[in-house]
Each structure stands twice: as structure tokens, then as C-alpha cells.
N, C-alpha and C positions, 0 to 999 in steps of 0.2 A: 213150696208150691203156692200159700198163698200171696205170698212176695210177688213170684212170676205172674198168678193170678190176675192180681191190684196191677200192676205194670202193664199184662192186654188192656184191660178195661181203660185204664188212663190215656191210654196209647188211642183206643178205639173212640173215647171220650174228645181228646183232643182234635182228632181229625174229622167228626160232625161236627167240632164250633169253627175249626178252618174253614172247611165247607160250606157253612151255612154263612160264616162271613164272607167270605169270597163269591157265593150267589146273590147276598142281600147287594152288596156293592156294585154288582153288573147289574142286578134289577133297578136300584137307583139310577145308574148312569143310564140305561137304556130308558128310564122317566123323561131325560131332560133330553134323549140322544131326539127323541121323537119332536120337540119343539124345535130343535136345531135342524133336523133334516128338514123341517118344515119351511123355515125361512130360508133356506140355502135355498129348496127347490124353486121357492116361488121367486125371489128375488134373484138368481143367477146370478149367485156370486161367483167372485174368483176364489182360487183356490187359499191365497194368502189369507182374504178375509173372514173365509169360512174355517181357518185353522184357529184365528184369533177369536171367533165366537164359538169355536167349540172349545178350546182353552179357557173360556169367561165363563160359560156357561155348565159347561158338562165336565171337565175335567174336574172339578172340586167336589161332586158329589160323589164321581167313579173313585178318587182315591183319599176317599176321607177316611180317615183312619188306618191308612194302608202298613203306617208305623206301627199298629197292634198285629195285624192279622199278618202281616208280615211277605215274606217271599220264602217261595217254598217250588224248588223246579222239579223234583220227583212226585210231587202229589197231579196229579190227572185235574184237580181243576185249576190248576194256574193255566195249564194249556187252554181252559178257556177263557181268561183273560185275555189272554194273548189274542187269541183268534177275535175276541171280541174288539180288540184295542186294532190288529188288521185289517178287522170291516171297515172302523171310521176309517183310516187310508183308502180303501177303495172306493170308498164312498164319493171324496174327496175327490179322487182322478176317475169317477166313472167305470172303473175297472169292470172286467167281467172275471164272474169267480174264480176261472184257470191265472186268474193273471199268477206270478211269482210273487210271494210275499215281499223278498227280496226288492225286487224292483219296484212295488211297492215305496218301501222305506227309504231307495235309494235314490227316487226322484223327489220327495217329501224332504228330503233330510231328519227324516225318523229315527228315533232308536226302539227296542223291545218296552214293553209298560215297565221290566222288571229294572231297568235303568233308571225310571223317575222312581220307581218303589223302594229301590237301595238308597237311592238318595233320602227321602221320607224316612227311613229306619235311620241311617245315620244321624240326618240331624238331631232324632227323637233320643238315641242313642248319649248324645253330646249334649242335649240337654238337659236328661234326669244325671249325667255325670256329674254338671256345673251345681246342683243344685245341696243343700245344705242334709248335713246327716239326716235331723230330724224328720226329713221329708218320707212319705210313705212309701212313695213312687221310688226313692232313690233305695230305699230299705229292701222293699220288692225287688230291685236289680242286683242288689246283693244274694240274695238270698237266692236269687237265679244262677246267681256266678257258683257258687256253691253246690246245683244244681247239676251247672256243665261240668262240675270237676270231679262229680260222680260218674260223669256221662248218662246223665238222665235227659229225657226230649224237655226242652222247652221253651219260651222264645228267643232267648238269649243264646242258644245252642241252636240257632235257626241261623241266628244273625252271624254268629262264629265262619259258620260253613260257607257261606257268602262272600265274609270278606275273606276266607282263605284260599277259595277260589276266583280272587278277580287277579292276585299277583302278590311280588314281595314286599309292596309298600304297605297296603293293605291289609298285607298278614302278621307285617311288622308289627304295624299299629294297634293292630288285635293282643299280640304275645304281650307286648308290652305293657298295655292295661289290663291283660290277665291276670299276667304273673304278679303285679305289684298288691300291696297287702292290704288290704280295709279300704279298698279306693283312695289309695295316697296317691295317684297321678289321677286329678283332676282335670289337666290340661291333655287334650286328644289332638292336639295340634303337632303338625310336624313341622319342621327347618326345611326350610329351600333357598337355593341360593337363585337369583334372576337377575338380570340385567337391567339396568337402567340409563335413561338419558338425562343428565345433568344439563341446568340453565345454558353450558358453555359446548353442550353438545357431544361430552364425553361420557361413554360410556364406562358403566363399575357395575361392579358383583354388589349384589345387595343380599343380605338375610331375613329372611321373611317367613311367618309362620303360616301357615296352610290348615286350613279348619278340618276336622273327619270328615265331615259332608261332601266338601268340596275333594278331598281324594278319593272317597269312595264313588263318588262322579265321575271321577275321570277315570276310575280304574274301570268301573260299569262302561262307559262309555267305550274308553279301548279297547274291552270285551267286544263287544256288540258289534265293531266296526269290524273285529278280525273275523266274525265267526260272517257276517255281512261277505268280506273277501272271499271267506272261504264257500262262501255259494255261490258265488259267481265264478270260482273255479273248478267248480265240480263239474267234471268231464261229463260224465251216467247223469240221468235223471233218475229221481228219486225213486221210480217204480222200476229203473233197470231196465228200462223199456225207449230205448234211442239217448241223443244224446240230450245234454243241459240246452234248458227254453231258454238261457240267459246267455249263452256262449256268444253273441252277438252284442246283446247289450254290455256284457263285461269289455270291448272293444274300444267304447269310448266313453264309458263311464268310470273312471274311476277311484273316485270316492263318493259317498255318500253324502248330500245336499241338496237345499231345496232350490229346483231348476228354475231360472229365468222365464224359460218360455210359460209357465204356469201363471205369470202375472201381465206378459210381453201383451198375449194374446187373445181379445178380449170374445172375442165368438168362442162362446161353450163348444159350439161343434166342430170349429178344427181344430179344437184345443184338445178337444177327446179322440179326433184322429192319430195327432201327433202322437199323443201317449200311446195308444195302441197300438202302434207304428213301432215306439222306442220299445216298449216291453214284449214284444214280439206274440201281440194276444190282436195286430190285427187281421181283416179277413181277407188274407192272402193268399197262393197255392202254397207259399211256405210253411203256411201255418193248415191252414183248413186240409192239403193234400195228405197231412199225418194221419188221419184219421179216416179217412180211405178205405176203405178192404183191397188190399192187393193179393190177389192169388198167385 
């Protein structure tokens, strides 16, 4: 009983400091989100340029530390991350709030926040691995690993779940520096083979090692793109109430990238037509006659 006891309390302990990181980090970014919307407003940027100053300016306060605090999809506030990390997108294309998250990211070439926050673990990840026994940080990861083999929560048993859910590369590369003994696999790198063009213009297989970071990026990545697919083909709307807002834009979109016309077109205001046009949020009978009362 007191065993179980100490285990709520740790449990309930852990998920206030989640919490409270996860809101300090939106309340930071939302600091700097206010100086950015400032100059976007006043100055009428385009959308490229205003990605590249909120990347310079906001994105390093929002995910600083994100390597600690971690990703976490069952807990109720990454969902607002999320939702926070969706407004800058609308922000950006002027959206009105019905727009589709979806289309959103799909005109942006966006991925979820939780794609650059895997990434940030990984590397975080590959770096306390490289670094020498005596290290504290590295002693601490041990002693985590130790942890997961209890099946106890804690960060490293965060990051497990993540990479076992992005595919079998990823879950590989997990097993394999699990299972191995006192951190005797140092190196988190995998073998690939890739193509190359030689001086003489012939191609060969070449062997090349691939960093953790950079496959748990592309496995986050190829996540995000498939589950992106898979809302643009969802038949039902999400309330079960008519069909998919985006059954039209899935027609000629498809892949996820950031659109031409968003830099082509230098007037804010047919620029924000178009979009509202393509995301099927503008005010048309098609859209405005759903909302209707038909008796």
C-alpha cells in the first residue's frame, strides 16, 4: 500500500511539473508571439517573410527546453500546444477560426509542433549518449534506463513510446540501445545505403551513417504527412454532421507544401481571397448555405 501510495503521488507530482512546463513555454512564446504579430501587421508582410521572423524570433523561446519537458500525446496540454502552434498558421494565411487545421499546414508546408519536439529529444537524446561515463547528465540517463526496465514513468520512458510509435526504424534503433549493457553502443547511428553521382556521371551505392535525430525526423515527419492524408480523406466531418470541409481541397492538393501563390501575390487582400477560396472557408452559397436552417 505504501509502495502504490508513493507511485500516485509521483505520478501526480510529475504531471504538475509537465504542466507547468508546458504552460511556462506557451506563455514565453506568446511574449515574443505579440512583437511578431506586431510587425507582420504593420508592415504587410508576405507570408515567407513572416515564417522567417517568427522562426528568428519566437520559435526559440516556444521550444526551449522542449528536450526536458518532453512530448507527451495523452496528456491534455500538449493538445494545447498544438492548438497554439495552429493559430500561428492562421495567423499567417488570415484564416477564420472554422478554417481546417489540415489545410492550414497543407498550404504552409507545416508539420504538428510534436515533429520539431521529437526532433529536439533526439538530438538531446544522442548527445548525453556521446558524452563520457563520468558525466552526470549521462549517469542520470542511466539510471532512467533502469527506471524503464521497471516500467516506471519517466523521461526516458516518454521518449521510448514515441519512438516505438513512429515505425520500425525507429523502434529498431530504440531496442538496440536498450538492450545493449552499461551503454556499450555509443553510436545511435544507422547504415543506409544511397545513391550517388560520380565525377564521370555514374552512379553507385554508397554506405552512410544516418544520425538518431535525423531518423527520428523523418519517421515524425512521415507520421504527420500520413495522418495529414488521412484528413483529407475522411468522408464524415468530424461532428458527423455532413460531409468533409476539405473533400474539394483534397482534389488538387496533394501533398503537403508551402504554395507558390503565397509569395506570387503581393496584395494581402487577394491573397486572403485565394486562401479562403482554396480552404473552402470562403463566403459562398457553398459554404455560408450549410448553416442555414432548412425546415
Amino acid at each position: 500500500d505504501v509502495l502504490s501510495t508513493f507511485s500516485k503521488v509521483k505520478g501526480i507530482i510529475r504531471c504538475r511539473i509537465y504542466t507547468h512546463a508546458t504552460v511556462f513555454r506557451i506563455k514565453q512564446g506568446k511574449g515574443c508571439l505579440a512583437q511578431w504579430i506586431r510587425r507582420s501587421h504593420v508592415w504587410k508582410m508576405q507570408p515567407n517573410l513572416m515564417i522567417q521572423l517568427f522562426k528568428t524570433c519566437v520559435m526559440p523561446a516556444m521550444e526551449y527546453g522542449v528536450a526536458l519537458w518532453g512530448v507527451d500525446y495523452v496528456h491534455v496540454t500538449w493538445k494545447v500546444v498544438e492548438q497554439f502552434w495552429s493559430s500561428i498558421a492562421r495567423y499567417i494565411l488570415s484564416a477564420p477560426a472554422k478554417t481546417p487545421i489540415a489545410a492550414l499546414h497543407g498550404d504552409l508546408g507545416w508539420k504538428p509542433f510534436y515533429v520539431r519536439a521529437c526532433y529536439q529529444i533526439a538530438a538531446f537524446w544522442e548527445r548525453v549518449n556521446a558524452m563520457s561515463d563520468e558525466c552526470v547528465v549521462r549517469q542520470a540517463m542511466y539510471t532512467q534506463r533502469e527506471l524503464v526496465r521497471r516500467g516506471q514513468p519517466c523521461w526516458l520512458a516518454n521518449v521510448s513510446v514515441f519512438l516505438k510509435s513512429f515505425g520500425a526504424i525507429a523502434s529498431s534503433l530504440w531496442n538496440r540501445w536498450f538492450e545493449g549493457s552499461a551503454f556499450s553502443d555509443r553510436d545511435l547511428s544507422i547504415k543506409r545505403m544511397v545513391q550517388i553521382v560520380d565525377n564521370r556521371g555514374v552512379c553507385k551505392l554508397k554506405e552512410i551513417n544516418v544520425a538518431a535525430k535525423q531518423v527520428v525526423m523523418e519517421e515524425a515527419s512521415r507520421k504527420a504527412d500520413n495522418e495529414w492524408l488521412q484528413e483529407l480523406a475522411r468522408v464524415e466531418a468530424k461532428n458527423k454532421q455532413g460531409g468533409n470541409k476539405l473533400r474539394t481541397y483534397a482534389t488538387f492538393k496533394k501533398e503537403s507544401g508551402f504554395e507558390a501563390y503565397l509569395t506570387h501575390i503581393h496584395d494581402w487582400r487577394k491573397r486572403l481571397l485565394l486562401t479562403r477560396f482554396r480552404v473552402g472557408v470562403a463566403p459562398l452559397r457553398i459554404e455560408t448555405g450549410r448553416y442555414e436552417w432548412q425546415s
